[in-house]
Phi, psi and omega in degrees: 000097159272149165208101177270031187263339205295141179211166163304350189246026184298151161068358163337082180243165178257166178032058163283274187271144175317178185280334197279306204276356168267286151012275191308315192282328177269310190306315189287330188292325171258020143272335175297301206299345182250357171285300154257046189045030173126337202238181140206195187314324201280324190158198184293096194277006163258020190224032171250163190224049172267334175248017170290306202273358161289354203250349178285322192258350163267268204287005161086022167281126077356096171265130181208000203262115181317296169296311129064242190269341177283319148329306205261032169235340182286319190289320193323301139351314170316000000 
């Protein structure tokens, strides 16, 4: 499929995945970031970009603003 219209925000829906498997995906990152100082297999979690897109994709947000994406990774995180 081409499209040279496509942006981040085509197609921008809420619960392209459900609350248990968005629920479920963040309780690990923040059992990994605490397991492992900060870290898991993919990288550094205060520079990953796994709960920008868990929350793009359950919850139909688009995080794109740096301060932000840092909050909702600190809180996320806790």
């Amino acid at each position: 499929m081409k499209n040279n219209n496509l942006t981040c925000k085509t197609g921008l829906v809420k619960k392209v995945i459900n609350k248990e498997v968005f629920e479920r995906e963040i309780s690990l990152c923040r059992k990994l970031a605490k397991e492992n100082g900060g870290r898991c297999g993919w990288g550094v979690c205060k520079d990953c970009g796994v709960i920008p897109f868990l929350y793009k994709l359950h919850k139909g947000i688009l995080l794109e603003d740096p301060d932000e994406i840092a909050k909702v990774r600190e809180k996320t995180l806790e």
